[in-house]
C-alpha positions, 0 to 999 in steps of 0.5 A, a space after each residue: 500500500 504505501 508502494 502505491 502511495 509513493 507512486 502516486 506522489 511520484 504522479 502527482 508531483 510530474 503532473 502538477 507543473 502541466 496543470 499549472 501551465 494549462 492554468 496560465 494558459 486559461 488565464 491568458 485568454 484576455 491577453 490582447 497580441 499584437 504581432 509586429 512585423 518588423 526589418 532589423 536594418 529599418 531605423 524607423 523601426 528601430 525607433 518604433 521598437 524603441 517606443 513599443 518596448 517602453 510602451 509596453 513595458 508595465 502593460 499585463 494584458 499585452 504580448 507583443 509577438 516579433 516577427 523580423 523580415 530578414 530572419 527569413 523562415 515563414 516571417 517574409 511569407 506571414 507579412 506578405 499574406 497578412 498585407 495582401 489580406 488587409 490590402 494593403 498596397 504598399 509592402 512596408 514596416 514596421 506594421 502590426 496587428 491587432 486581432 482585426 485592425 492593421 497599422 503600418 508606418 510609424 504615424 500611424 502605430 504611434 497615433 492609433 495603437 491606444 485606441 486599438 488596444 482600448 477596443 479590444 480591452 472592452 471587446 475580448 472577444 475577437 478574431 486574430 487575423 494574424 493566426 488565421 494566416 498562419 494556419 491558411 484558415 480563411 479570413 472572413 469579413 467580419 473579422 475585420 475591425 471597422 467600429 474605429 477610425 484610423 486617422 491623425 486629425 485636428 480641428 482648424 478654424 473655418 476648415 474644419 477637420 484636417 488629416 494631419 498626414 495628408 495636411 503636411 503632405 498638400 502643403 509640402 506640395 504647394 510650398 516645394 512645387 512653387 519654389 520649384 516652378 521659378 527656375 530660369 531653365 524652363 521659364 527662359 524658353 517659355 518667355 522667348 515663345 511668348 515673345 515670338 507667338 505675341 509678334 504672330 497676332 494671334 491669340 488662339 495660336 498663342 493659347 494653343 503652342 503656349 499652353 502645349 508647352 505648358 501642360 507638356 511640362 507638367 506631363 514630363 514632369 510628373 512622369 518623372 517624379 511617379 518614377 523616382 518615387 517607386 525607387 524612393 518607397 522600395 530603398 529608404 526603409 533601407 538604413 545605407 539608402 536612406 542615409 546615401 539620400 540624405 547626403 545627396 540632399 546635401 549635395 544638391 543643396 550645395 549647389 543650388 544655394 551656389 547658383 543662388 550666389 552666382 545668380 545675385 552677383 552676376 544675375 545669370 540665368 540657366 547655368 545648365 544650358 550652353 550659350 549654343 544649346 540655348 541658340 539651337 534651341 532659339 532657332 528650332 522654336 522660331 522655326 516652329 511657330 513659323 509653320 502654317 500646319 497648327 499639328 506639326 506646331 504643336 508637335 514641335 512645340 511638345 518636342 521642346 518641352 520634353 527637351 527643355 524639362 530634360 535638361 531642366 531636371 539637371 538644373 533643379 532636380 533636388 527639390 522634386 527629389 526632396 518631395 518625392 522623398 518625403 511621400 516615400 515616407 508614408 506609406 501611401 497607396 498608389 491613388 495618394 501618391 499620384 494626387 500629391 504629385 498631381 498638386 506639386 506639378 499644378 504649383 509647379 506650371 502655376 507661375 508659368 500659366 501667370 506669365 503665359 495668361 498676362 501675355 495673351 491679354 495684354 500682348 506684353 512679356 512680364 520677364 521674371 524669370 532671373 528676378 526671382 529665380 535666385 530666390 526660388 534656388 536660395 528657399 529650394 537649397 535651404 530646403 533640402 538641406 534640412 532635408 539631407 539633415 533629417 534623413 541622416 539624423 532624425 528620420 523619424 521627423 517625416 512621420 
């Protein structure tokens, strides 16, 4: 009998830990998990590691579950599924889940974990998506959280409600994309054509040959940010990449606040262009509006506007550059993208469309091109500085 006793204790005592385990088990049922997925080599995700570890740090109800995109296994394939899941267009970290709710970038981590974490304390019951993707279980509608709104907003006067985000962004937009508009390369072109069209007579020929030239500017323009923005969002996550940006930042404020200097005391204009570029071009555009055949001039005139923009992109490409940078940074989908970079070309022709419009009214050339084209590279140099400054210092500022 005591045999038996003793094994029985001996049972007793190897069985007891599990059941205390599956005890713990049962209590962490109210545990809310946040999966994060996150890149090692990623300084924005070093510093919203930084701010989650310390926001978490005497939170119970929390576990926060790691998931690092480098270590490979099944972490690259669980952030791929769980992206395309909440269609997310865009493949980028640090993003977390919480049971039916995403947030990518650190804006919106930062700005929304809070009130997240505050729903499902009050709802328990939910469904972790994130779990469902690993088991290759089927997501179902319902197991989306939409009873919150995700946004960072604020309350202005008169406007009204405003997202933050989006607010910085439109005024980043206006403020670079008219600083950008005042460049002597491509404005020089445009005021001899106005000169040359203006001798025509012609208003509706002006409007036409003008405005080709114009809104080309703006298409080849645009063409040319959407296409260094798909580099920008694929490489600044990047810590070497987006510190190489940083530095060429720097380089291209250097020079454009040079051309600023060059320009106050020798009141040049485009430094890009040669004085034989430029007289080439003065004969193309002569010959051109001199042609009866309206198609083969507005084709033309489309040909000097590509070239023109071309060339102008040597002259002041930082400051596109700078923007587009700075939309990398966001995490936007490719419809916000193409509006951000849609208001930055509307500011960029605007002075332009001024010029051009006071011309066919008044049959006169308003010239201020050099006049305030020192001033738009002096603004646009300090501009990207700052710029070069925060990339390689505080990337957590464009956030």
């Amino acid at each position: 009998m005591k045999f038996l006793l003793k094994i029985f204790l001996a049972i007793s005592l190897i069985l007891m830990p599990i059941s205390i385990q599956a005890d713990e088990i049962e209590n962490d049922d109210n545990v809310i998990t946040i999966h994060y997925f996150y890149s090692s080599n990623c300084t924005v995700c070093a510093s919203v590691t930084e701010y989650l570890d310390g926001y978490l740090a005497d939170v119970t109800d929390v576990l926060l579950v790691k998931y690092n995109i480098l270590e490979g296994g099944d972490n690259e394939d669980w952030f791929i599924k769980t992206t395309d899941t909440f269609n997310r267009s865009s493949l980028s970290y640090p993003y977390i889940i919480i049971g039916g709710q995403d947030l990518q970038g650190k804006t919106e981590i930062i700005s929304n974990i809070d009130k997240v974490l505050s729903y499902y304390r009050s709802n328990p019951d939910y469904v972790d998506i994130v779990e469902k993707v690993k088991n290759n279980e089927l997501v179902l509608p319902g197991d989306f959280l939409t009873e919150i709104s995700i946004r960072e907003t604020a309350i202005i006067p008169i406007i009204g409600e405003i997202d933050l985000s989006s607010f910085s962004l439109v005024l980043g937009a206006v403020i670079i994309g008219t600083i950008d508009g005042f460049n002597p390369c491509a404005m020089w072109i445009l005021v001899f054509l106005i000169t040359l069209l203006i001798n025509l007579k012609d208003r509706k020929k002006m409007w036409i040959l003008g405005l080709t030239f114009i809104l080309t500017s703006g298409v080849i323009y645009y063409l040319i940010m959407s296409a260094w923005l798909q580099v920008v969002t694929r490489i600044i996550i990047i810590k070497f990449f987006q510190i190489a940006i940083g530095v060429l930042s720097i380089i291209f404020a250097f020079f454009s606040i040079k051309h600023f200097w060059r320009q106050y005391r020798y009141d040049t204009g485009c430094e890009v262009q040669s004085t034989e570029s430029k007289r080439k071009l003065i004969i193309r555009a002569k010959r051109i509006i001199s042609n009866n055949n309206l198609w083969l001039a507005i084709i033309g005139i489309a040909g000097i506007a590509v070239t023109v923009n071309i060339i102008e992109l040597a002259c002041s490409m930082g400051l596109p550059f700078t923007y587009t940078t700075m939309l990398g940074y966001h995490n936007l989908s490719s419809l916000e993208s193409a509006l951000y970079i849609l208001i930055y070309v509307i500011f960029f022709i605007i002075d332009d469309l001024l010029v051009f419009t006071i011309a066919v009214v008044t049959f006169k050339v308003t010239g201020i091109s050099n006049k305030y084209a020192k001033y738009s590279n002096l603004f646009g140099g300090l501009i990207m500085l700052a710029l070069g400054i925060i990339l390689i210092f505080f990337p957590s500022f464009l956030l």
